[in-house]
C-alpha positions in Angstrom: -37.3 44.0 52.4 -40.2 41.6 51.4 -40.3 38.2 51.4 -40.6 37.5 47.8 -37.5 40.0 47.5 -35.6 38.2 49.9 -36.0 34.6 48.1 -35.4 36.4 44.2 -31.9 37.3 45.8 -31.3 33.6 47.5 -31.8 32.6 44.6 -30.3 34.5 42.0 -26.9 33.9 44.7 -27.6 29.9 44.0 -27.6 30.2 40.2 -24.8 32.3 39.9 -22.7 30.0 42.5 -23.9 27.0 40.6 -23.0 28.6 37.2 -19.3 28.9 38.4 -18.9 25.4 39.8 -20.6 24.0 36.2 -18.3 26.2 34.4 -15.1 24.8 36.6 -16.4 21.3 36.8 -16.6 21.4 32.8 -13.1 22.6 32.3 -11.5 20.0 34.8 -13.7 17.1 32.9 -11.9 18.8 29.4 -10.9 15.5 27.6 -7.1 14.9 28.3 -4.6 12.0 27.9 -2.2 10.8 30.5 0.8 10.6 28.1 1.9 12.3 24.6 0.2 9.7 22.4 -3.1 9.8 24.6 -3.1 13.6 24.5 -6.2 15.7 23.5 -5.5 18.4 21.6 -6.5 22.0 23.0 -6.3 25.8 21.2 -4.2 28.2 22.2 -5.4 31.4 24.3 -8.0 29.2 25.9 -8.8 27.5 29.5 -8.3 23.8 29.9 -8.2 21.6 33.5 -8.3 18.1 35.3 -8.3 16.1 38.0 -5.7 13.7 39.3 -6.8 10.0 40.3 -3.4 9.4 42.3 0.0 10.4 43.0 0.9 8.4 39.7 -1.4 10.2 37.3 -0.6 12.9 34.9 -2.8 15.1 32.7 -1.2 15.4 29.5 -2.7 18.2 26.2 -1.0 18.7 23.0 -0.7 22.4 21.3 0.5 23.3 18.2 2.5 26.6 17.5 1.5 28.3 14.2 4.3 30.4 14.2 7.4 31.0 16.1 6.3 33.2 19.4 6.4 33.6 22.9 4.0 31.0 25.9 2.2 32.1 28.9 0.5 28.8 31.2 -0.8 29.5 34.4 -3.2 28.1 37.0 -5.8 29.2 39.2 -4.4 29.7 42.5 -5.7 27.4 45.7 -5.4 24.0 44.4 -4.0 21.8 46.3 -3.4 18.7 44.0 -1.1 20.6 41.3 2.6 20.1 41.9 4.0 20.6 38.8 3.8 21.5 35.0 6.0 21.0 32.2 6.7 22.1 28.5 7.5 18.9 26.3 8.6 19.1 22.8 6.7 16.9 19.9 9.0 14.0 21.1 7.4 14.2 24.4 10.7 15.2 25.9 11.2 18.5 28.5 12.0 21.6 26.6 15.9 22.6 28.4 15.9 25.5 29.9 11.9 26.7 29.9 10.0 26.5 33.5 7.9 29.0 35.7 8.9 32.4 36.5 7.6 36.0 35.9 6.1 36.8 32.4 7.2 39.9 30.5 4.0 39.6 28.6 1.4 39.5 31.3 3.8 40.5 34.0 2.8 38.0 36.6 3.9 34.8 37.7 3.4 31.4 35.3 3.7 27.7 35.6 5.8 28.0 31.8 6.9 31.3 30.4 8.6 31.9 27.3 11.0 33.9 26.8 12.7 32.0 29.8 15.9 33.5 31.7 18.2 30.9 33.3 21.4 31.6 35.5 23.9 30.7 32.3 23.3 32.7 29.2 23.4 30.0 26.7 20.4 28.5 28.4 18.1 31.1 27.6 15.0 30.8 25.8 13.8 33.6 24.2 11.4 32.3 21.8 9.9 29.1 20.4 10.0 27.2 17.2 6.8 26.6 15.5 4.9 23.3 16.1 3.9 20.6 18.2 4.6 20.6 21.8 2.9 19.4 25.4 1.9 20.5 28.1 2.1 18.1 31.3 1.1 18.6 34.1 1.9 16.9 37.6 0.4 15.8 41.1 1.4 16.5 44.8 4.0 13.2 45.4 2.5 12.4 48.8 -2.0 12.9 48.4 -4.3 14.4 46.2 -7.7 15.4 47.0 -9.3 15.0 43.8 -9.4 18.5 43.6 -10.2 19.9 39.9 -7.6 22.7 38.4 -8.0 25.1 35.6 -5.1 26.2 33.6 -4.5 29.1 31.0 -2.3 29.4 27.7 -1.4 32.8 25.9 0.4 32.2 22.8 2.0 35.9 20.9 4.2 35.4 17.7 7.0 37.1 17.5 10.2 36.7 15.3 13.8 35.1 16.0 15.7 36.6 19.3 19.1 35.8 17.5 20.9 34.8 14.4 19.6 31.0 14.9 16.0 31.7 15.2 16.0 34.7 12.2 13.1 35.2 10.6 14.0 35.5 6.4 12.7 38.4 4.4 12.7 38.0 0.4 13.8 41.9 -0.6 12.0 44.5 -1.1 9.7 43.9 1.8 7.9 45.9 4.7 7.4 43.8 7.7 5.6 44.5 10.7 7.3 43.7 13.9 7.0 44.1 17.8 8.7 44.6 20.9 7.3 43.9 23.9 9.7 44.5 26.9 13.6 46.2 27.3 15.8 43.2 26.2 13.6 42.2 23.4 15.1 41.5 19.9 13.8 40.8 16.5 16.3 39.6 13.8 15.9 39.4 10.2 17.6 37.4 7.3 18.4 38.9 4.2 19.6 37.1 1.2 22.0 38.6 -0.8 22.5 36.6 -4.1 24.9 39.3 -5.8 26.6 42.0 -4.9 24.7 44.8 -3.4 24.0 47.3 -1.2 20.8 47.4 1.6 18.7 49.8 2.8 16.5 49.3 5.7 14.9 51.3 8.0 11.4 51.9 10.7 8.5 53.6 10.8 6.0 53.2 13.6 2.1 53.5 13.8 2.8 57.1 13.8 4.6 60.3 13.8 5.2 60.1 17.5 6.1 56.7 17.9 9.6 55.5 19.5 11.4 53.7 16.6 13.7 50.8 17.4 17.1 50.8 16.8 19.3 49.4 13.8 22.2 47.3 13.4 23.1 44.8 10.6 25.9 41.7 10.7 26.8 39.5 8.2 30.2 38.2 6.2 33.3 39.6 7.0 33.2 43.5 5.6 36.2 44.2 3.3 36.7 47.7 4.9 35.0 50.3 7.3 33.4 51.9 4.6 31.1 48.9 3.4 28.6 49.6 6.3 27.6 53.3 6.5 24.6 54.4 9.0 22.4 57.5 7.0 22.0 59.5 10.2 23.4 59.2 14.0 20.0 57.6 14.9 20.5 53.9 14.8 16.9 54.0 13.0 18.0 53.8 8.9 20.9 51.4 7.7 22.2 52.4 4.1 25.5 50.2 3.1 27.6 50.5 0.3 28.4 47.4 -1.9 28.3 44.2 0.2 29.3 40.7 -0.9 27.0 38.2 -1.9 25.8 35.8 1.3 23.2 35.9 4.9 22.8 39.5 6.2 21.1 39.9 9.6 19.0 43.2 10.5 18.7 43.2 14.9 16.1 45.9 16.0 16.1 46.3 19.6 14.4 49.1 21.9 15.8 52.6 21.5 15.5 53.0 24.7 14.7 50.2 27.8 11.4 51.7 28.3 10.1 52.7 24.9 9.3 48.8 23.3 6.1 49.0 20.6 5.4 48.3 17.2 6.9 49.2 14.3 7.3 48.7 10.5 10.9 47.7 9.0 11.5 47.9 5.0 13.8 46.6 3.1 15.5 47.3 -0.1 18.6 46.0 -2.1 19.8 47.4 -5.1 22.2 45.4 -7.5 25.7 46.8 -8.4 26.8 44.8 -11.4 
């Protein structure tokens, strides 16, 4: 090999290092606040970073959720300064019960992931509102370097888990839906303002696609017969007549490992 060959390589190696540490130098100099009302405002799905002073700093961005959905953050691995990050709600106080642990998105591990199991069930977050939130994040107690970090979000909508979080559908409607892992949930709300009967069921992105299952809650039933399910699949609900009031449609998994997309429709017919 040539001199002129050897010193084209040295120096396409020096660019291409010095390309790396602009690009990481830029995203730790990413304007950021050290409290909510100082906080820069970033987009989702995008990188972000810092660098601590001190022990007492904090490096503080604000995100806004368009839509109710699930939150991926996570950190380049080998710094030394991050200790800690946090979700805080548009009050700037810790969102209960999210923190770091495996995502069922991305399946790796993450500084905040949403949906959130926790040791009591009631503590589970499974989805979040939409709107404004922070993300803050913390330094090692005892030194810091002033070594520069790079974090990642990853925002994907996704309706209610549960009856509180429903998402409401104005019948007739056809609205396309998700599940991503075994214990996923979507739920629907369904206003009935007269007496009535529902039919909803699935269809998928095609003829070969696993459906979700079916079930629907609501009022008190008058009798065994007012809910009626059109085949054994768990995929169509037809009812009889139903009283006027909140219906909920859950579609869950068939099976643990057949999540996907689907389509769910809607109808309601009024019995006078």
């Amino acid at each position: 090999m040539n001199t002129r060959v050897q010193k084209a390589i040295v120096f396409g190696i020096i660019v291409a290092a010095s390309c790396v540490l602009f690009e990481s130098s830029a995203l730790a100099d990413t304007p950021h606040g050290r409290d909510c009302a100082t906080a820069a405002t970033i987009e989702l799905n995008t990188e972000a970073g810092g660098t601590f002073a001190d022990t007492e700093d904090r490096i503080v961005y604000r995100i806004v959720l368009e839509r109710r959905g699930l939150l991926d953050v996570w950190t380049e691995a080998g710094n030394l300064d991050l200790w800690d990050a946090e979700l805080l709600d548009s009050s700037c106080n810790k969102v209960a019960g999210v923190g770091p642990g495996n995502s069922v998105v991305r399946n790796r591990y993450m500084r905040i992931t949403v949906p959130h199991v926790n040791l009591k069930p009631e503590e589970n977050v499974w989805t979040l509102d939409a709107g404004v939130y922070f993300l803050r994040f913390s330094p090692d107690p005892v030194d810091v370097f002033g070594d520069p970090f790079v974090f990642h979000t990853s925002f994907t909508p996704h309706y209610g888990h549960d009856i509180r979080t429903a998402e409401y559908v104005s019948v007739p409607a056809s609205v396309d839906g998700l599940l991503l892992y075994p214990e996923d949930r979507e739920v629907f709300r369904v206003q009935l303002p007269y007496s009535g009967e529902i039919h909803a069921w699935t269809t998928g992105p095609n003829e070969s696609a696993a459906l979700p299952s079916i079930s629907l809650s609501g009022p008190p039933i008058a009798n065994e017969t007012d809910l009626e399910l059109n085949d054994t699949t768990g995929q169509a609900i037809q009812t009889s007549v139903l009283k006027p009031g909140d219906y909920y449609l859950s579609l869950e998994p068939m099976q643990p490992d057949l999540p996907g997309p689907f389509t769910l429709h809607v109808e309601f017919m009024k019995i006078h």
